[in-house]
Residue frames as qw, qx, qy, qz and C-alpha x, y, z in Angstrom:
[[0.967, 0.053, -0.243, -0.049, 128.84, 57.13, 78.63],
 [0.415, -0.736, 0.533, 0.041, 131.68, 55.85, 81.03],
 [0.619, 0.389, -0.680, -0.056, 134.27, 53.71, 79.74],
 [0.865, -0.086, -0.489, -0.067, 134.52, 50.19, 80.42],
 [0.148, -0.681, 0.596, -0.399, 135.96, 49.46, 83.96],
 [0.702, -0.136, -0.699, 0.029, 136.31, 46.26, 85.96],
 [0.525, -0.378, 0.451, -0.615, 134.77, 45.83, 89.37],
 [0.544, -0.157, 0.823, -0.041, 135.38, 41.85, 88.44],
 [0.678, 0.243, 0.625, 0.301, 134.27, 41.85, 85.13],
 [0.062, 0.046, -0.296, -0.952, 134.96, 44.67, 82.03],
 [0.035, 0.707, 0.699, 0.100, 131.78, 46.15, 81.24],
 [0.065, 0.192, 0.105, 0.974, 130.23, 49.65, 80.63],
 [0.144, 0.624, 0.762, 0.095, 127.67, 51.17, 81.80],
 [0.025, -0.312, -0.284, -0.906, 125.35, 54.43, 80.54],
 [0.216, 0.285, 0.629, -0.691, 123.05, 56.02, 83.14],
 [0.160, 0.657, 0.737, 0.015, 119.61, 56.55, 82.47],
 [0.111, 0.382, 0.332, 0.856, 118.05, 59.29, 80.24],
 [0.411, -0.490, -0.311, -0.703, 114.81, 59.33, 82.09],
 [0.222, -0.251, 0.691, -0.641, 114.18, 59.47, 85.49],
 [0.774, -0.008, 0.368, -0.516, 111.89, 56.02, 86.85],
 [0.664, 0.495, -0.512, -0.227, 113.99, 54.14, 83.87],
 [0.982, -0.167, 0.085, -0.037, 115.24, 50.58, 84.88],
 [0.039, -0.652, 0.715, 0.249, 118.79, 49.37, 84.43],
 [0.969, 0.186, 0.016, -0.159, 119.39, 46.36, 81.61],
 [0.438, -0.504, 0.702, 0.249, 122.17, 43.95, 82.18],
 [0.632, 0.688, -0.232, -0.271, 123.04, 43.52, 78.98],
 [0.725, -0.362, 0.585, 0.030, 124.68, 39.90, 78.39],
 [0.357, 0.556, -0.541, -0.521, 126.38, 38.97, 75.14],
 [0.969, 0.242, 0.018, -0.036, 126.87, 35.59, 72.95],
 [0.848, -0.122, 0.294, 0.424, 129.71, 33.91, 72.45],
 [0.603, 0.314, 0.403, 0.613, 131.90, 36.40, 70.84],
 [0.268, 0.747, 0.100, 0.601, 130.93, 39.50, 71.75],
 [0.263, 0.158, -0.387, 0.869, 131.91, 42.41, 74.39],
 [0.046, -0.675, -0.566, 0.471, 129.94, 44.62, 76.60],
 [0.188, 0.350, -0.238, -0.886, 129.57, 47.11, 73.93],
 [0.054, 0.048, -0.866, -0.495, 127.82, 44.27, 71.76],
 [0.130, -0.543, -0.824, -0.099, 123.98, 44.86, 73.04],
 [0.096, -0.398, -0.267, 0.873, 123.85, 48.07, 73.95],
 [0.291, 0.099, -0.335, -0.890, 122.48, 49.17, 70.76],
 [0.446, -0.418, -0.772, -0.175, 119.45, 46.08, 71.30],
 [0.175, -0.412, -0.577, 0.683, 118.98, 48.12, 74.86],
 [0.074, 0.165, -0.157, -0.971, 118.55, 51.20, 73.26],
 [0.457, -0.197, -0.705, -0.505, 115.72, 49.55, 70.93],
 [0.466, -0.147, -0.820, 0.298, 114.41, 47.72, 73.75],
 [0.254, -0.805, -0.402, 0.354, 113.72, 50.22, 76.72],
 [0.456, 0.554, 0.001, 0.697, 114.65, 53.76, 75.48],
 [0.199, -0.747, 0.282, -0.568, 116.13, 56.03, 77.98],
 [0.913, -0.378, -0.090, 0.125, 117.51, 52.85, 80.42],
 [0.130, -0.746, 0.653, -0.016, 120.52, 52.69, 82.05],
 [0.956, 0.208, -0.136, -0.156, 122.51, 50.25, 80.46],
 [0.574, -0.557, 0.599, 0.032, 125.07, 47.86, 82.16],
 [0.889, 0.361, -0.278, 0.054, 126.94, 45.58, 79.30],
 [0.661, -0.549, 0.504, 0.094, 129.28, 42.67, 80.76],
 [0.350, 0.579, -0.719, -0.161, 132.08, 41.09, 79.25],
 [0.950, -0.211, -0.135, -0.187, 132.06, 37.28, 79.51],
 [0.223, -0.791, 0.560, 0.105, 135.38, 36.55, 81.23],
 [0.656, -0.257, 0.663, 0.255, 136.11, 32.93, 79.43],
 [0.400, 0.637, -0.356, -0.555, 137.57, 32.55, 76.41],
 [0.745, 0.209, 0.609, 0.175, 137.03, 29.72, 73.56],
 [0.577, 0.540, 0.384, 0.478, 139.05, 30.37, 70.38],
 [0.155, 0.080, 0.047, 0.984, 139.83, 33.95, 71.49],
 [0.287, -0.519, -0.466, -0.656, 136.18, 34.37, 71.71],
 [0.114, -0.202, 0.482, -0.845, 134.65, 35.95, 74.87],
 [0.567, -0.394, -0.676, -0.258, 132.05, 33.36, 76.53],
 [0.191, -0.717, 0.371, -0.558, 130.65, 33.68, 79.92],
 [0.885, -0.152, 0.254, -0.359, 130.90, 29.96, 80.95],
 [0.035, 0.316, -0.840, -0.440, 133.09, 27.09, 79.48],
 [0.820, 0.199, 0.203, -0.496, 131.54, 24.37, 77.54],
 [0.627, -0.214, 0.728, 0.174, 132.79, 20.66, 76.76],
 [0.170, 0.220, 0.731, 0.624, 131.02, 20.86, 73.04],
 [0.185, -0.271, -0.361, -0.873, 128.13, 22.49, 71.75],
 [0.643, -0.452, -0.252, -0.565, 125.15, 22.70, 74.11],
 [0.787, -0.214, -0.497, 0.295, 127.17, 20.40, 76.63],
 [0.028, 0.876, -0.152, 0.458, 128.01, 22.88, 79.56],
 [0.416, 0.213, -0.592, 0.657, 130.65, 22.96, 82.47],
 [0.481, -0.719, -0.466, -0.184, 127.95, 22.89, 84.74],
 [0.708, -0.172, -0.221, 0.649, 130.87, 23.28, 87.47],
 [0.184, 0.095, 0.053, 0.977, 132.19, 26.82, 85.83],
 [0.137, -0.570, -0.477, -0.655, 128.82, 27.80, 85.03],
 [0.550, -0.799, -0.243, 0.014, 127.52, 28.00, 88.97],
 [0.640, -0.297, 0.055, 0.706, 130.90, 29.53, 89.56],
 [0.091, 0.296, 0.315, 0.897, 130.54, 32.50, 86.65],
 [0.355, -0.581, -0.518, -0.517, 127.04, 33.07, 88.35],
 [0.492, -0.770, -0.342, 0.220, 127.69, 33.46, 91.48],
 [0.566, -0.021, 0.097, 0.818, 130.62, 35.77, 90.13],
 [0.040, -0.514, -0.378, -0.769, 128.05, 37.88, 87.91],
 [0.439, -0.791, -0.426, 0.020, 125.83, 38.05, 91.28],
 [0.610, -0.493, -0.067, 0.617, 129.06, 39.33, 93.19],
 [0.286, 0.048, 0.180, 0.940, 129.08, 41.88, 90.51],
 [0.285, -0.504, -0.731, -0.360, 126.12, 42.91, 90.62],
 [0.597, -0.659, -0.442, 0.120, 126.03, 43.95, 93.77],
 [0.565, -0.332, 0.046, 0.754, 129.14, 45.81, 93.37],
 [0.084, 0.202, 0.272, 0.937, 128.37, 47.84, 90.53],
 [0.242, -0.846, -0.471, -0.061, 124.31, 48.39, 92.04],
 [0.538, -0.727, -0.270, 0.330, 126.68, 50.30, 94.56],
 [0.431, -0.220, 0.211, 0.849, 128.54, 51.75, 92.65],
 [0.086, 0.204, 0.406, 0.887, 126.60, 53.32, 89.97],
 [0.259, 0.095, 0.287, -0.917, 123.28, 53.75, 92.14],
 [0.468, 0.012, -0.566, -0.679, 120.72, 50.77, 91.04],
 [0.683, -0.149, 0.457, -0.550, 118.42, 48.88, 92.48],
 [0.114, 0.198, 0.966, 0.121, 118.21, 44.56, 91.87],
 [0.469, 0.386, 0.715, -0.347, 114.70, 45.78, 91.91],
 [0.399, 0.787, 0.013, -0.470, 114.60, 47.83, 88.54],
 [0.027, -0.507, 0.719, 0.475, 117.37, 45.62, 86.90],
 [0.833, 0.309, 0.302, -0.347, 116.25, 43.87, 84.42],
 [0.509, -0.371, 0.724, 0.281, 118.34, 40.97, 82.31],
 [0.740, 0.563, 0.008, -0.368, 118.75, 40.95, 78.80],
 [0.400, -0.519, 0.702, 0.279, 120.65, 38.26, 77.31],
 [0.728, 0.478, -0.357, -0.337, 121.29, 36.57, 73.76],
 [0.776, 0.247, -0.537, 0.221, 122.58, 32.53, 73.43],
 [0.720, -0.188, -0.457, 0.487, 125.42, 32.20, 76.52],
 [0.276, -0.375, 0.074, -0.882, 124.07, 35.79, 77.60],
 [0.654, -0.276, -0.164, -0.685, 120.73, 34.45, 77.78],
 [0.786, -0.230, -0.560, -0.126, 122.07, 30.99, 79.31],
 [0.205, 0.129, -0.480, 0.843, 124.22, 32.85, 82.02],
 [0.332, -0.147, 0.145, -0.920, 120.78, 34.68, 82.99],
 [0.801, -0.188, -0.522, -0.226, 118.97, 31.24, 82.93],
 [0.554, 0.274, -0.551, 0.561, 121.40, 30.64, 85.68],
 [0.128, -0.058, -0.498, 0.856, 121.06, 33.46, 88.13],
 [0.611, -0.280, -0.045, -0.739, 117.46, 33.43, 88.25],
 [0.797, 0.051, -0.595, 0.084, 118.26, 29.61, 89.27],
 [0.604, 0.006, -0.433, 0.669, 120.86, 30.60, 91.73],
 [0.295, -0.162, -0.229, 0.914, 120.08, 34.03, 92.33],
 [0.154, 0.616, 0.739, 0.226, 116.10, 34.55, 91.93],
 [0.164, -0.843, -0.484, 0.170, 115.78, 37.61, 93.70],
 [0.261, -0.414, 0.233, 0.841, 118.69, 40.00, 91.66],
 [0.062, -0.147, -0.524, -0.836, 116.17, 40.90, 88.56],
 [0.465, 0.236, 0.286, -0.804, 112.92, 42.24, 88.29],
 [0.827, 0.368, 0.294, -0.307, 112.43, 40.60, 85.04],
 [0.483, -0.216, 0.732, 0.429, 114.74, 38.51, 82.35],
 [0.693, 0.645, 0.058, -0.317, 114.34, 38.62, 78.43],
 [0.723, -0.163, 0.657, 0.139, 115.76, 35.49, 77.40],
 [0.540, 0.636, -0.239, -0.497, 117.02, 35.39, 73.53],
 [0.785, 0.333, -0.520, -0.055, 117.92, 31.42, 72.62],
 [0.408, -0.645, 0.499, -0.409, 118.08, 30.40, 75.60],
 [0.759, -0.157, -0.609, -0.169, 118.18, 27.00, 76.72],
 [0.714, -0.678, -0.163, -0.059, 117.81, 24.87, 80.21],
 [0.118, 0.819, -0.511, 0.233, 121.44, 26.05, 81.75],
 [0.142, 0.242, -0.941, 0.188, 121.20, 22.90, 84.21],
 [0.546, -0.538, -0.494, -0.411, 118.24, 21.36, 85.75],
 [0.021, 0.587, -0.505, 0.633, 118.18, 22.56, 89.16],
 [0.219, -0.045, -0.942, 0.249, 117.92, 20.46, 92.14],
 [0.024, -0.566, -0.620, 0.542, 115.25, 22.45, 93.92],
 [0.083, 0.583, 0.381, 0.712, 113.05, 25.42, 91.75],
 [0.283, -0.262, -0.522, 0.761, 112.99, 28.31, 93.92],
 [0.078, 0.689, 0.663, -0.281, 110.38, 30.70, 94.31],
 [0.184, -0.188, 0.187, 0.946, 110.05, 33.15, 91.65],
 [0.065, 0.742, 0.662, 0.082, 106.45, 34.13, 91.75],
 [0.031, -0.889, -0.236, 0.392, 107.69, 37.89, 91.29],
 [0.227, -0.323, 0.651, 0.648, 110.06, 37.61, 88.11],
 [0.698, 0.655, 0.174, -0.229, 108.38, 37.95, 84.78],
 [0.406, -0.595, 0.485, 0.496, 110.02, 36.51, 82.18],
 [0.627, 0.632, -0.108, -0.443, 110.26, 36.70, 78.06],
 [0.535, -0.161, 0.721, 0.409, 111.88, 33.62, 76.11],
 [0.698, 0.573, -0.084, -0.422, 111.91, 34.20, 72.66],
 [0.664, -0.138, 0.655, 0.334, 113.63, 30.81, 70.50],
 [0.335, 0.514, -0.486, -0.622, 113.85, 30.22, 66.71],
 [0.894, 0.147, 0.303, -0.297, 111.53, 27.72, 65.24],
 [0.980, 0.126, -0.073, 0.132, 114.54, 26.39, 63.14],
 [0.426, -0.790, 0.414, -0.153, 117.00, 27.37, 65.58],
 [0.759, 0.323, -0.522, 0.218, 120.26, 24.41, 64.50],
 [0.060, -0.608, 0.509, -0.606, 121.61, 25.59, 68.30],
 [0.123, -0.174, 0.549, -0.808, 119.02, 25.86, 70.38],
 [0.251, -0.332, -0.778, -0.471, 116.11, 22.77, 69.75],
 [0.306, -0.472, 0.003, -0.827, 113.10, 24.15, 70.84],
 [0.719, -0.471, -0.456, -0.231, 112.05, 21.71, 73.31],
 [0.597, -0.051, -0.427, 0.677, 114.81, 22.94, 75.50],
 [0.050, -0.310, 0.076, -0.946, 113.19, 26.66, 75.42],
 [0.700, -0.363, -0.418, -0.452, 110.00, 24.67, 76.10],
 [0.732, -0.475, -0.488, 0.015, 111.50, 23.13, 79.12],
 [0.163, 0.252, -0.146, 0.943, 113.10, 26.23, 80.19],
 [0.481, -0.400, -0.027, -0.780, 109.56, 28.01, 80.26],
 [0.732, -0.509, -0.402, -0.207, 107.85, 24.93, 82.44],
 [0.600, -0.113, -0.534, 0.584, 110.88, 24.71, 85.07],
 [0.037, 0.163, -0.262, 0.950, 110.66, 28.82, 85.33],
 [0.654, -0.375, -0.039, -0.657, 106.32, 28.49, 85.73],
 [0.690, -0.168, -0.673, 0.205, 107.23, 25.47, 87.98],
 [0.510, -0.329, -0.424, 0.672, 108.27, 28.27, 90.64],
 [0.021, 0.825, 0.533, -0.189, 105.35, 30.70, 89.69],
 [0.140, -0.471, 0.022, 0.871, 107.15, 32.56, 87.67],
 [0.535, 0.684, 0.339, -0.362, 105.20, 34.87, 84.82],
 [0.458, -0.061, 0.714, 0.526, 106.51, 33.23, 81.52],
 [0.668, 0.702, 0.081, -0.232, 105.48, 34.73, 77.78],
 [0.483, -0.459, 0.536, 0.519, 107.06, 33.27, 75.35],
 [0.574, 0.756, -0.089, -0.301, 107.59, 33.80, 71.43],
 [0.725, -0.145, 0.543, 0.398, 109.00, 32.25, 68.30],
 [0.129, 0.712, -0.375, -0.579, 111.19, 33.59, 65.32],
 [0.860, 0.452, 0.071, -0.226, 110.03, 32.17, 62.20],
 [0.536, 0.681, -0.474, 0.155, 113.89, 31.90, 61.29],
 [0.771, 0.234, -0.532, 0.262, 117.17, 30.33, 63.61],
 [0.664, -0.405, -0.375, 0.504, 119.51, 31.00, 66.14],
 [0.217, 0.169, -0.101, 0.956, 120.13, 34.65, 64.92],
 [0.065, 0.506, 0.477, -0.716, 118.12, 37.78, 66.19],
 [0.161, 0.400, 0.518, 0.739, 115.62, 39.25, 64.06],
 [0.239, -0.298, -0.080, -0.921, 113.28, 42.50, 64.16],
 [0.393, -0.407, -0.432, -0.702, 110.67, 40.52, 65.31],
 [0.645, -0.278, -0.644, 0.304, 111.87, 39.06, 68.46],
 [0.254, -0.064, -0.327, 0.908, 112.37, 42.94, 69.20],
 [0.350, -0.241, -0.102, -0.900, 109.52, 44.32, 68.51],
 [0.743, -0.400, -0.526, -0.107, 107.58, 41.13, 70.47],
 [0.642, -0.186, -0.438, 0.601, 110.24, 42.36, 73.67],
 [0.151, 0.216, -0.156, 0.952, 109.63, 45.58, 73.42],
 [0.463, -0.278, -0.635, -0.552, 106.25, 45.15, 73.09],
 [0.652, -0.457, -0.605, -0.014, 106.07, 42.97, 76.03],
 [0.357, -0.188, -0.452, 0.795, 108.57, 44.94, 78.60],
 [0.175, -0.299, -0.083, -0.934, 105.94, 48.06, 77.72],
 [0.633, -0.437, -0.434, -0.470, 103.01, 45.79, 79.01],
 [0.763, -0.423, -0.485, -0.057, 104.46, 43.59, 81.63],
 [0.716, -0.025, -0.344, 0.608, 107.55, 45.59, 83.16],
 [0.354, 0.505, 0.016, 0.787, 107.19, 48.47, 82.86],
 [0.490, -0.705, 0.129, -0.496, 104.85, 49.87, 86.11],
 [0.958, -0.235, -0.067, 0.154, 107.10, 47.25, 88.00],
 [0.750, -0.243, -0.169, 0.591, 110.27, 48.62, 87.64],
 [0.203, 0.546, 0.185, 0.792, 109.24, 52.09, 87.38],
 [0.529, -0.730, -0.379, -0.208, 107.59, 52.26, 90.46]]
């Protein structure tokens, strides 16, 4: 495991165990670090290289990647600004550590998961596939670009106080607006993470990702 470095944002990453393995950007909530999903990778895809970012703004001391005016209200502004940052890293650390955009695959939780709403927006063609945890719509974009080769997993929380579900709901139609391959799932419980959203992700990256970014 290398320690954390900054090529524009802190973050770690951990090569791959197995050879044909994907890399998961690994996007936190409000509050945590790039160490703070690593162990949901693991679970997730074993043997991936895993890439955890740090969100660079801070509310309350807390590490976000995005500002936000009040709950659910975002800085639309910052937000396309952080995203084309995260892209710009991307690209740096591909080169550095030896990954393909095509094998990378986004995992994010809350303001993870709305960062990664984002750069499939902005930036369709840097992930193979996205696994969205409380997501919601990040902005409504002006134009829905073509992502008829992104699979993507939204999983919400049917009493989710955050994130109301008709936002995940119009999440999923904007992303199949531009042909992309949406599955989505709901946690009988809130805004946190439970077992079963993982085992429904893991589940699904085995079916739908895997000969895709193994190839």
């Amino acid at each position: 495991m290398k320690p954390p470095n900054d090529l524009g944002f802190v973050h770690i990453f951990v090569p791959a165990e197995k050879t044909n393995s994907p890399t998961l950007l690994l996007l936190h909530g409000t509050g945590g670090d790039e160490r703070d999903l690593l162990g949901l990778g693991r679970e997730l895809w074993p043997g991936a290289a895993l890439l955890g970012v740090r969100g660079k703004v801070l509310e309350n001391g807390m590490p976000r990647f995005f500002r936000r005016f009040a709950q659910g209200v975002f800085d639309v502004d910052d937000l396309k600004t952080r995203t084309n940052e995260l892209a710009e890293f991307i690209d740096i650390a591909a080169e550095q550590y030896g990954f393909s955009k095509r094998h990378l695959v986004a995992v994010g939780y809350s303001n993870g998961a709305n960062i990664a709403a984002s750069l499939i927006f902005l930036h369709p063609h840097y992930l193979a596939a996205g696994v969205l945890f409380r997501a919601q719509v990040p902005f409504t974009p002006d134009l829905v670009r073509n992502v008829s080769e992104l699979s993507v997993f939204l999983a919400g929380g049917m009493r989710d106080p955050i994130v109301p579900r008709d936002q995940t709901e119009q999440l999923a139609a904007i992303l199949e607006s531009g042909g992309a391959d949406v599955s989505m799932f709901w946690h009988r419980g809130g805004h946190e993470l439970g077992e079963d959203d993982i085992d429904a992700a893991r589940t699904w990256l085995r079916d739908k990702v895997t000969k895709r970014v193994a190839a």
